[in-house]
C-alpha positions in Angstrom: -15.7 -0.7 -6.9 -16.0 -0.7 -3.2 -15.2 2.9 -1.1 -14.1 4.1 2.2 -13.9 7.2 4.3 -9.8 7.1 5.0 -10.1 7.5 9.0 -9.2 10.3 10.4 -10.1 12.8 7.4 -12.8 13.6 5.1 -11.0 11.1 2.1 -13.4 8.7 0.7 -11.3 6.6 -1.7 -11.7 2.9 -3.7 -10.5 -0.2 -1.1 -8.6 -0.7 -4.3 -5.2 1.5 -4.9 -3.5 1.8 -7.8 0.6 1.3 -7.4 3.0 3.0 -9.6 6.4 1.8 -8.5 7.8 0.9 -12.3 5.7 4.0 -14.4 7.2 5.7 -16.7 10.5 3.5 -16.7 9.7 -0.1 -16.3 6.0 0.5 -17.6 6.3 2.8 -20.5 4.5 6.1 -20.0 2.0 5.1 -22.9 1.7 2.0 -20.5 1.4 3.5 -17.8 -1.3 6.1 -19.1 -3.4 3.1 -19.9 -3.0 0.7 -16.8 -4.7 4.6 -14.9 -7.3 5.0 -17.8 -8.3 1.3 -17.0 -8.1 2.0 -13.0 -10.0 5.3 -13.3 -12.9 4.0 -15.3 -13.5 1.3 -13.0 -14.1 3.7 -10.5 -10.3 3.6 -8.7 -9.7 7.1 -7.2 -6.6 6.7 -5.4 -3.0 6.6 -6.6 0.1 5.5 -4.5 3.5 7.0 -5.3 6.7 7.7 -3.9 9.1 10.3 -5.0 11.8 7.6 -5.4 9.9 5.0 -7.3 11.4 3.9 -10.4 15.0 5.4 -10.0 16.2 2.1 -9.7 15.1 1.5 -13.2 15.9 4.3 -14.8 18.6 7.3 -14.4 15.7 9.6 -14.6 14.7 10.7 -11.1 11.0 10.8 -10.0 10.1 8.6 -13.4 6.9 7.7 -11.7 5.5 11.0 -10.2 6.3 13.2 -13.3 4.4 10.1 -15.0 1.5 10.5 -12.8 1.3 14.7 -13.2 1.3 14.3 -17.1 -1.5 12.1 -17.1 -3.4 14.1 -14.1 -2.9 17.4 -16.3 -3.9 15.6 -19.4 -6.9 13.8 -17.8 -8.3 17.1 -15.8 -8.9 14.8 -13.1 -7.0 15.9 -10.4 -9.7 16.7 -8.1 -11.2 13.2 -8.8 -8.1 11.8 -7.3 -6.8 10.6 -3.6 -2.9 11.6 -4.4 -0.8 9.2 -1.8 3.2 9.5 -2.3 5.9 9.1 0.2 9.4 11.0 1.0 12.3 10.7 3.2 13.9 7.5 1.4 17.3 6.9 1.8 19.7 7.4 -1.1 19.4 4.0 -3.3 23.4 3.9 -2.8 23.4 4.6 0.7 20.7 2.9 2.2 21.9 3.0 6.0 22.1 6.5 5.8 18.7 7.9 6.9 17.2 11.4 5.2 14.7 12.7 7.2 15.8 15.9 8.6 13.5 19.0 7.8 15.4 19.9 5.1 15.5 16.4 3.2 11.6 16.4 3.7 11.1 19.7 2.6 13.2 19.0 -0.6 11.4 15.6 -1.0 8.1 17.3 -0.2 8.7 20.4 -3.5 9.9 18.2 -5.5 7.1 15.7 -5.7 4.3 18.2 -5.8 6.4 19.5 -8.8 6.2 16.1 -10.7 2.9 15.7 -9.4 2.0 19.5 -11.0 -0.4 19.8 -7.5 -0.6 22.0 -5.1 -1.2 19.5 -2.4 -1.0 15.6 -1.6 -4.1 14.1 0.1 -1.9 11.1 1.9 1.7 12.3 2.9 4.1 9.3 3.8 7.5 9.0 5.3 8.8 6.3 3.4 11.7 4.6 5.8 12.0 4.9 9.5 14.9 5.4 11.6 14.2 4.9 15.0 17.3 6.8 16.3 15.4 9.7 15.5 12.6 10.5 18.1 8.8 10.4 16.7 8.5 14.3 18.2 10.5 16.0 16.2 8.8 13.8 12.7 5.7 14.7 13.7 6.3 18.2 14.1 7.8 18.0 10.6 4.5 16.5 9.1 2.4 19.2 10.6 4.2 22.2 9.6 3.3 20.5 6.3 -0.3 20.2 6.8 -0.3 24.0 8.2 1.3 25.1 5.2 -1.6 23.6 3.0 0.7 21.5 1.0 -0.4 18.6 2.8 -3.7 17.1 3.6 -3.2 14.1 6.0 0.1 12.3 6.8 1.0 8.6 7.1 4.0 6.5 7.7 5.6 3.5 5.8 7.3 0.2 6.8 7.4 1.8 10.4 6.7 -0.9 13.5 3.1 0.2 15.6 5.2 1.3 18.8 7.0 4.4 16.8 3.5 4.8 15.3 1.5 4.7 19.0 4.4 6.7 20.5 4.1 9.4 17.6 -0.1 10.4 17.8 0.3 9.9 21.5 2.5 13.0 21.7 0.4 14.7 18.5 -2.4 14.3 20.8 -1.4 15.2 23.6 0.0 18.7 21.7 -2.9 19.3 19.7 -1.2 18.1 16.7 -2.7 16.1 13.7 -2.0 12.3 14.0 -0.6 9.7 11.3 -3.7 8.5 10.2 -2.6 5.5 8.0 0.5 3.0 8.0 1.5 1.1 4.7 3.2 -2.1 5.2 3.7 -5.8 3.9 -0.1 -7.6 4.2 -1.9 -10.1 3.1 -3.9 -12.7 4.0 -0.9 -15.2 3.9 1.6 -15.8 6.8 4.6 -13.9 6.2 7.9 -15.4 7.4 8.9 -12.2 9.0 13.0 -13.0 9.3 12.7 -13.3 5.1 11.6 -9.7 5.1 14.1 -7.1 3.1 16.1 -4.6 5.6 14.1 -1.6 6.4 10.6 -3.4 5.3 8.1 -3.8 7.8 5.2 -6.5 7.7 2.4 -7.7 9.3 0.2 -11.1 9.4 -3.6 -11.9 10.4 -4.0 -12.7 13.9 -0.4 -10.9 14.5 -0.8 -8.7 18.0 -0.2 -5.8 15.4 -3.4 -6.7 13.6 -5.4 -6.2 17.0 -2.9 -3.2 18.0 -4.4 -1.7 14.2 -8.0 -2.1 14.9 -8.1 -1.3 18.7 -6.4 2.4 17.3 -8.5 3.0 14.3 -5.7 3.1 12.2 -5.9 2.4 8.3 -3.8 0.2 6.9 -2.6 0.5 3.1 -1.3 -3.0 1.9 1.6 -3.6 -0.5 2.4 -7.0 -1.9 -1.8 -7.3 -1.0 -1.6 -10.3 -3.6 1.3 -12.0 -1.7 3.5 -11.2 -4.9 1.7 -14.1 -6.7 2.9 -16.7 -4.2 -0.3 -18.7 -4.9 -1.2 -18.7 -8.5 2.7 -19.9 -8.9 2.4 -22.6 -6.1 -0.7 -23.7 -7.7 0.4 -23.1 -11.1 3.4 -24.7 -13.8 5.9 -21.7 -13.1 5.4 -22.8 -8.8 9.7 -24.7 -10.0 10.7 -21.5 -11.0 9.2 -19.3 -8.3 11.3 -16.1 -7.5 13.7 -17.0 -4.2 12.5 -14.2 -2.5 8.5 -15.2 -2.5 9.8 -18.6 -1.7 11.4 -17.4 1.5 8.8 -15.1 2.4 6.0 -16.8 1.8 6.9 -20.7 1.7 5.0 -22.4 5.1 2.9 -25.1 5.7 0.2 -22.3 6.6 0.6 -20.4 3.2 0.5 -24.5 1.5 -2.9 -25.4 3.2 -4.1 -21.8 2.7 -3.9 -22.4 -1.5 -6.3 -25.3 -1.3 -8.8 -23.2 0.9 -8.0 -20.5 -1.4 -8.8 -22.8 -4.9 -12.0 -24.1 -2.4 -13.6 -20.7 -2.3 -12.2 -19.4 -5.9 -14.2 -22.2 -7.6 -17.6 -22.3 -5.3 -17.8 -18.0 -6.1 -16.2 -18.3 -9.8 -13.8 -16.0 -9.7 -9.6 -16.0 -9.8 -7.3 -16.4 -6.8 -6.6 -13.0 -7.2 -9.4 -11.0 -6.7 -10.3 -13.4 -3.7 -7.4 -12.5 -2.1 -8.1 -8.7 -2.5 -11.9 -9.0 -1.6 -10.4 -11.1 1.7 -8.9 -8.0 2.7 -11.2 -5.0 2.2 -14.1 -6.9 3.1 -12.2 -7.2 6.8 -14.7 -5.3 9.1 -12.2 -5.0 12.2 -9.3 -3.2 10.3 -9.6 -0.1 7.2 -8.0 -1.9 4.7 -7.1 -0.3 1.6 -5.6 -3.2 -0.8 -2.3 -1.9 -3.3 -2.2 -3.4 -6.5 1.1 -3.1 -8.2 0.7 -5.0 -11.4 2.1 -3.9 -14.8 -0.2 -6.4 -16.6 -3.3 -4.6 -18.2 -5.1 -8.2 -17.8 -4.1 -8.8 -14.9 -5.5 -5.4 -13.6 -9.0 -5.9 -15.3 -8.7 -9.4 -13.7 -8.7 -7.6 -10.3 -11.2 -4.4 -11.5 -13.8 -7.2 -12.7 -14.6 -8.4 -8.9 -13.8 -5.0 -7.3 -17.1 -5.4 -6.1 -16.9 -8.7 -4.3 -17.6 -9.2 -0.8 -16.5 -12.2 1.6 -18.8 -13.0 5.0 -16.9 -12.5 8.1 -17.8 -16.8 8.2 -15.8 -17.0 4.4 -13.0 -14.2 5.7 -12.6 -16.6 9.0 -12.6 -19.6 7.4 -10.2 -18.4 5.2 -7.5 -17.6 7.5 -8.0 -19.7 9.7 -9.3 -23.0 8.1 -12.4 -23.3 10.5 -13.8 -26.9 10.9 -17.5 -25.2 10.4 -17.1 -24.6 6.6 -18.5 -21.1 4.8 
């Protein structure tokens, strides 16, 4: 397992993360003990959460943080662990109706380090943005948080760079603590950004964000870091019955010509498509890339855990994404 100081605080955690959108609804809680036994023994130290995660699959709030706390308490590993969870979502039947005012976050806040049964989260997200409301008073918010010790660092999700840039230019100019980290849609693949679900924000190599990222130090958490299995089903017999919405958000000629360098390298280093793509991104030595992997499959994760150690050149990253003439 590879590691990394999270920038901007004194977190070291696995380039790996665990995600935990379906436990303890989707993914039984014996399930879900057993996909973080797996995670934990291979040396995986971070968990990524959200206090809504898995209501939509369940009429149990918070299925997948009170999941989380039962196996922390039972484990006695809770000092072992980077604790990363998110609040602020909007109501799953109101969605256009923002909830980020103190009070929301504050519920959000005690209620997730209830389920959590911690005193304190490491990595602090607001989970949804809404850009009528100005970055000042949110990042005021976050750092009565951190004062109050029930936060450690803070980090926003699906939020565009300029809200991010405009929000620790103010925190530093007021002494205040910065969002350290931003969790988006990433890969390696080209994303066709119009296909992208309201309210989700994501990001491509080479996009001006990418060098916006790295000029600012700013740690980037991937979700859908496997592309949502875009390429094992365009390369695979279930690539007819691919899900509509990987087709339209991953479906280019880019993404097409990317598989075969993809199946090029995979085959010369021996190891699946998978863990290629996840060594692609944490081996990037211009951007602090932690890599989310959501699956539910216990092979699947062991797939990924078997090469967490795998490394790609900045020649094999580069010819990767780019399909350089001057092969690896």
């Amino acid at each position: 397992m590879q590691y990394a100081k999270v920038l901007g605080t004194d977190l070291y955690a696995s380039k790996i993360v665990l995600g935990t959108d379906s436990f303890g609804s989707g993914v039984s809680k014996k399930e879900s003990f057993a996909l973080m036994d797996s995670f934990y023994e291979a040396g995986g130290n971070i968990l990524d959460t959200a206090s809504v995660y898995a209501d939509w699959l369940t009429e149990e709030k918070s299925a997948s943080e009170k999941t989380i706390g039962e196996w922390l308490k039972s484990r006695g590993c809770r000092e072992k662990i980077v604790l990363s969870t998110k609040g602020g979502h909007p109501n799953l039947s109101s969605m256009d109706i923002s909830r980020l005012s103190r009070e929301e976050l504050e519920f959000d806040l005690n209620n997730s380090l209830k389920n959590l049964k911690t005193g304190f989260i490491d990595i602090y997200w607001l989970h949804k943005d809404d850009e009528n409301i100005p970055v000042e008073a949110l990042i005021e918010i976050m750092n009565d948080f951190i004062a109050s010790g029930k936060v450690r660092s803070i980090g926003v999700s699906n939020w565009r760079y300029e809200r991010i840039k405009k929000a620790n230019d103010y925190a530093e100019k007021h002494g205040l603590f910065p969002f350290i980290s931003s969790q988006i849609q990433y890969s390696i693949a080209t994303l066709n950004m119009s296909a992208l679900p309201k309210l989700i924000w994501g990001m491509s190599p080479y996009d001006d964000e990418y060098k916006k990222y790295c000029a600012d130090n700013i740690n980037i958490f991937a979700f859908s870091s496997q592309s949502k299995g875009f390429f094992g089903m365009l390369s695979g017999d279930s690539a007819a019955n691919m899900p509509e919405n990987v087709k339209s958000e991953y479906l280019n000629e880019s993404n097409i010509a990317l598989a075969e360098r993809l199946k090029t390298l995979a085959c010369s280093k021996n190891v699946n498509i998978s863990s290629l793509q996840t060594a692609a991104l944490i081996s990037d030595s211009k951007l602090n890339v932690f890599a989310q992997i959501g699956t539910k499959n216990p092979r699947r994760l062991n797939e990924i855990l078997k090469y967490s150690d795998l490394k790609l050149s900045k020649d094999e990253i580069e010819w990767l994404l780019a399909g350089e003439t001057n092969k690896y």
